[in-house]
N, C-alpha and C positions, 0 to 999 in steps of 0.2 A: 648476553645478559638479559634476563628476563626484566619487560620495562612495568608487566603489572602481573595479578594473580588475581583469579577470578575463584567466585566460592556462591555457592545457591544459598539465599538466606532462608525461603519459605516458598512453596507454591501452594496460591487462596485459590480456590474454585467454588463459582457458584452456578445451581443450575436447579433444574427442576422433574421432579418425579411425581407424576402422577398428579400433576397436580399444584402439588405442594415446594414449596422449599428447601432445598437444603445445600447446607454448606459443608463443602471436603475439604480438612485439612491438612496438610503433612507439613508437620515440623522439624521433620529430621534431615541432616544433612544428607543430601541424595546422592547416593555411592553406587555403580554398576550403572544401574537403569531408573530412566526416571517414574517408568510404570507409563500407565497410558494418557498419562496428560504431556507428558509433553512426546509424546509419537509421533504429533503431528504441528510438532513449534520446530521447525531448522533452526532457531535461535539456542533452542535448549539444544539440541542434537548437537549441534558444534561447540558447545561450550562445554558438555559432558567429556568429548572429546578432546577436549584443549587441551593444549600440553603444557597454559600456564595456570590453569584448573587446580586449585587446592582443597583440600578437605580441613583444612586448618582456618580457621577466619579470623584468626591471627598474625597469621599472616599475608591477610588479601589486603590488595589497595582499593579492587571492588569490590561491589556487592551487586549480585543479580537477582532480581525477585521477579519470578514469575508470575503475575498477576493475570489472571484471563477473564478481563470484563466481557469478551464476547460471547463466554459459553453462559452465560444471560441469557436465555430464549424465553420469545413468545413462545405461544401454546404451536405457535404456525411455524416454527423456527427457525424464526429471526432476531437479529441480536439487537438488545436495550443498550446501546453505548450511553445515552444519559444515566444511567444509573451509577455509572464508572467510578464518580467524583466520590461515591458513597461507598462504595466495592474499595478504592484507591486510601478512603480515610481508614478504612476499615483492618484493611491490612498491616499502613502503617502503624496503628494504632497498635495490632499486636505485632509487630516485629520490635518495637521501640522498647515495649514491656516486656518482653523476654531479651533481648538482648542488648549490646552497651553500645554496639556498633552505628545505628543510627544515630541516637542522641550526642553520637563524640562530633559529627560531625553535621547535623543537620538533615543529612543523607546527600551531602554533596560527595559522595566515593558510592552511591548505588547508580543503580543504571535500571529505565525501565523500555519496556518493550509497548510502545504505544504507533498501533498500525492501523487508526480510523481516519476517516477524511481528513479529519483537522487536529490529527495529532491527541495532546492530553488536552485538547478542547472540549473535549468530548462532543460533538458538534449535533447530537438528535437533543429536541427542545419536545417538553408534553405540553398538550394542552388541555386542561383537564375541564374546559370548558365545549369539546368538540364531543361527537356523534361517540359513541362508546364501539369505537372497534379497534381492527387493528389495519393499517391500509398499508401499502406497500406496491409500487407501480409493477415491480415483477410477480404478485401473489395475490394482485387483488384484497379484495374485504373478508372477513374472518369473523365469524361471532367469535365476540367472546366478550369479557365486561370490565374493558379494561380503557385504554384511549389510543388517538389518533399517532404515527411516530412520522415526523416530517422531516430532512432535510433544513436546517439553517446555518446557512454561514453566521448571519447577523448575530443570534442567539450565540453560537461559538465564541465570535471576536469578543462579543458583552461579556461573555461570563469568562475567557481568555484561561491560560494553563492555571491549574487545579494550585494554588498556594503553596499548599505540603512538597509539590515537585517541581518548586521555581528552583531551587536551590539544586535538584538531582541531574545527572545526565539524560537525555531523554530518544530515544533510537526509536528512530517514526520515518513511516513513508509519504510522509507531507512534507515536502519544502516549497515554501516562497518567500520570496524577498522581504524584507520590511515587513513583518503579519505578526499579528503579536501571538498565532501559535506556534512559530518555530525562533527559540529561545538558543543565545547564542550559545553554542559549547553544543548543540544538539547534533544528532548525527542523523543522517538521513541515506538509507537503506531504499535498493529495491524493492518492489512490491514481491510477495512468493510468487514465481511460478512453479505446478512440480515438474520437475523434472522428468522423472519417472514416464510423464503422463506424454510430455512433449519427445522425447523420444521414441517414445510408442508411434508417432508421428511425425517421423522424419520419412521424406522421398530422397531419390538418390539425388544427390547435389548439383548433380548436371542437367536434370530437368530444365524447360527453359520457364524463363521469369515470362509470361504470356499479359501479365494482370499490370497495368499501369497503376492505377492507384488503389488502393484496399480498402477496406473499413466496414466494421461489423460492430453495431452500438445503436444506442438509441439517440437520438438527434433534440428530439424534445421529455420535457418529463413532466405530463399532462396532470400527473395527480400532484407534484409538488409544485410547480409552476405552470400551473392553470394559462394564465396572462400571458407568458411565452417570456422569454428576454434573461432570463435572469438564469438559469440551470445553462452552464457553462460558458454564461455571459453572453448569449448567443452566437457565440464559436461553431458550434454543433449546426447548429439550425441554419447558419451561411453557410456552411459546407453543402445542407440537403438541400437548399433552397436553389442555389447557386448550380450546382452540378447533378444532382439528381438524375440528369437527361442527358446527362455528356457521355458519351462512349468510355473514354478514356477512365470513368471512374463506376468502381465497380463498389457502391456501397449499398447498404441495405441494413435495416433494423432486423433482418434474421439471425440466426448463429447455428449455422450449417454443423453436420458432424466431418466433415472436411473445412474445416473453419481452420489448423493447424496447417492445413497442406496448402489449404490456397494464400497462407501467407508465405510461404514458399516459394510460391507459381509467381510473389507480387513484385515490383520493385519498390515502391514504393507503401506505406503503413503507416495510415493518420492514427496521431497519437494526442487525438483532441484531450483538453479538461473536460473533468465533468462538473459533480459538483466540488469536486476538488483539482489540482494541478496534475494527479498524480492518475495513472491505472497500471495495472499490468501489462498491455498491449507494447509498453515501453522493452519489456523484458524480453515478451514473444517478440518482436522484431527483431531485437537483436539477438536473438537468440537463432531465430530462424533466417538471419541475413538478407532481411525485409530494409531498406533504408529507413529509420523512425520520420517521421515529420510532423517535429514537437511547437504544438500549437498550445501554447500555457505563458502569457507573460509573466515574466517574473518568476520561473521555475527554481526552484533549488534541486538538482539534477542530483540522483546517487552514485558516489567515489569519485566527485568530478577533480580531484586531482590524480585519480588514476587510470580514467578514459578519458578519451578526447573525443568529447561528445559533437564539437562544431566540425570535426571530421570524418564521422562516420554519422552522422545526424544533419535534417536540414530542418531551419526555425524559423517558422513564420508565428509573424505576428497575429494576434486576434485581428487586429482593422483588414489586414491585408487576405484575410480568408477569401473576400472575394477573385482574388484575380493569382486562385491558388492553382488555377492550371496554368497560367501562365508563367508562373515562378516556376512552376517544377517540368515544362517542358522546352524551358529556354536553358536548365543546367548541362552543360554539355557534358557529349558519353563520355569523355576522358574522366571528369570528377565525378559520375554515377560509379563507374568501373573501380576507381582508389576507394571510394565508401567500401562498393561491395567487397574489396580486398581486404579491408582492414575487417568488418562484420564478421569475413570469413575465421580469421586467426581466433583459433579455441580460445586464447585470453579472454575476449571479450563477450564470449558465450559466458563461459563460464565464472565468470567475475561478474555476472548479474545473478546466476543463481546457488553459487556458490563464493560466498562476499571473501574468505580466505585467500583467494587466487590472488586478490588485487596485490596483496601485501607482496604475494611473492615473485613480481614480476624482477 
């Protein structure tokens, strides 16, 4: 017995040419293929697929709306997630006018797909009293005559999920505990990694693990927290400060084109926060049968009722970052050995990058 029926209400896209503005719409119900917007959303690829997928939205218990605030770019292209709130009224605004199916119920039967740091927080803040550019710690500064996009929690929790979508379900790769933006009933999804890409990048499995601890990332993040402390709680910065010098730990703000292999080669793979609780590194570990060691209090883990994450995962605490060699060379091989057994088992590969699996263990 089918327990729901899923149906595309509308995909909004906005983006820019040349320049200028403009907005694509398709209103029609999307049958075959979704064309090139959704090529590269695995949310819509699996739902096109689904086999509780209807063309009837009379029959749906959901409703799925594509909405893609990130194809929003700078000139430099990078995504305006504060804009979202506006992007988010926008859409609702016409799906509600053309159709009955919002308004019957508030839109508590849609579901949307919100995969930024902090959920439908939309967590980029402007300041429209800053230097007229565009900054970005990975792209540097950018003419152009626009403003500054920074990084704030603060700014997120203050302006907290978007009104119109307290009432919807909301499928986001942020969770933490207690935050007022992961709303309960919400679902929380790995981060993408492609697939595709990581496979292209597989060594033979027998390889030996050589690499004690991993990690490839930035440690501080000088252009948003200047002061230092605050960009991953200074989680990141006791890890380089701390170990830096230790043998045993092979990190480095580089990202090698062997960055896929050598977490293969690792046993271990810090899976520090950043600005948020959440990265993809979590995916790549397990994917690559890297042990994760997830450094995020308070984490809301994805399908944690269908991995058992404190078994094939080790969790330290933020305070305890320091004395993180000491934690992870006092677990004995018998418990590194059952991790790596279970990391091994294709389930739990592919139940991070393909979320269908979970269901059908």
């Amino acid at each position: 017995m089918r327990a729901c029926l899923w149906v595309f209400a509308v995909v909004l896209v906005f983006g820019f040419v040349d320049g200028k503005r403009v907005e694509r719409l398709r209103t029609e119900r999307i049958s075959g293929s979704a064309g090139d917007v959704l090529d590269d959303d695995p949310v819509g690829r699996f739902l096109l697929s689904s086999p509780v997928r209807t063309l009837n939205p009379d029959e749906a218990d959901w409703f799925y709306t594509p909405i893609y605030p990130t194809c929003d770019l700078t000139p430099m292209g990078l995504p305006l997630p504060f804009k979202s709130p506006r992007m988010m009224r926008s859409a609702i605004q016409l799906i509600s006018s053309n159709w009955p199916y919002w308004n019957r119920t508030e839109g508590s039967d849609h579901f949307f797909v919100v995969p930024h740091d902090f959920g439908a927080c939309f967590h980029y803040q402007v300041d429209d009293q800053s230097t007229q550019c565009y900054q970005s710690p990975q792209r540097g500064i950018g003419n152009s005559k626009t403003f500054e996009i920074q990084y704030n929690e603060e700014k997120a929790v203050e302006r907290g999920i978007l009104p119109l979508l307290q009432r919807s379900t909301l499928v986001q790769t942020f969770g933490q505990r207690n935050h007022v933006c992961l709303n309960e009933g919400s679902i929380t999804i790995p981060p993408f990694a492609p697939p595709q890409k990581m496979q292209a990048h597989q060594i033979p499995p027998d390889t030996p693990r050589s690499i004690f601890v991993y990690f490839r990332g930035l440690f501080y993040d000088v252009n948003n927290d200047p002061e230092g402390g605050y960009y991953a709680r200074g989680a990141r910065a006791a890890v380089w400060e701390n170990f830096k010098n230790n043998p045993l730990f092979d990190i480095s703000t580089d990202h090698p084109t062997t960055y896929y292999e050598d977490m293969q080669r690792a046993i271990f793979c810090l899976c520090p926060l950043g600005w948020a609780p959440w990265s993809p590194r979590l995916v790549e570990a397990v994917v690559f049968g890297c042990i994760p060691v997830i450094i995020a209090d308070d984490i809301v883990l994805p399908f944690a009722d269908a991995i058992p994450w404190e078994e094939i995962g080790v969790f330290v605490a933020e305070e305890d970052v320091p004395n993180l060699d000491t934690i992870l060379t006092t677990i004995p091989p018998e418990v590194i050995l059952r991790k790596q057994r279970l990391l091994a088992k294709s389930f739990y590969e592919t139940c991070n990058v393909i979320p269908t699996t979970c269901a059908t263990r």
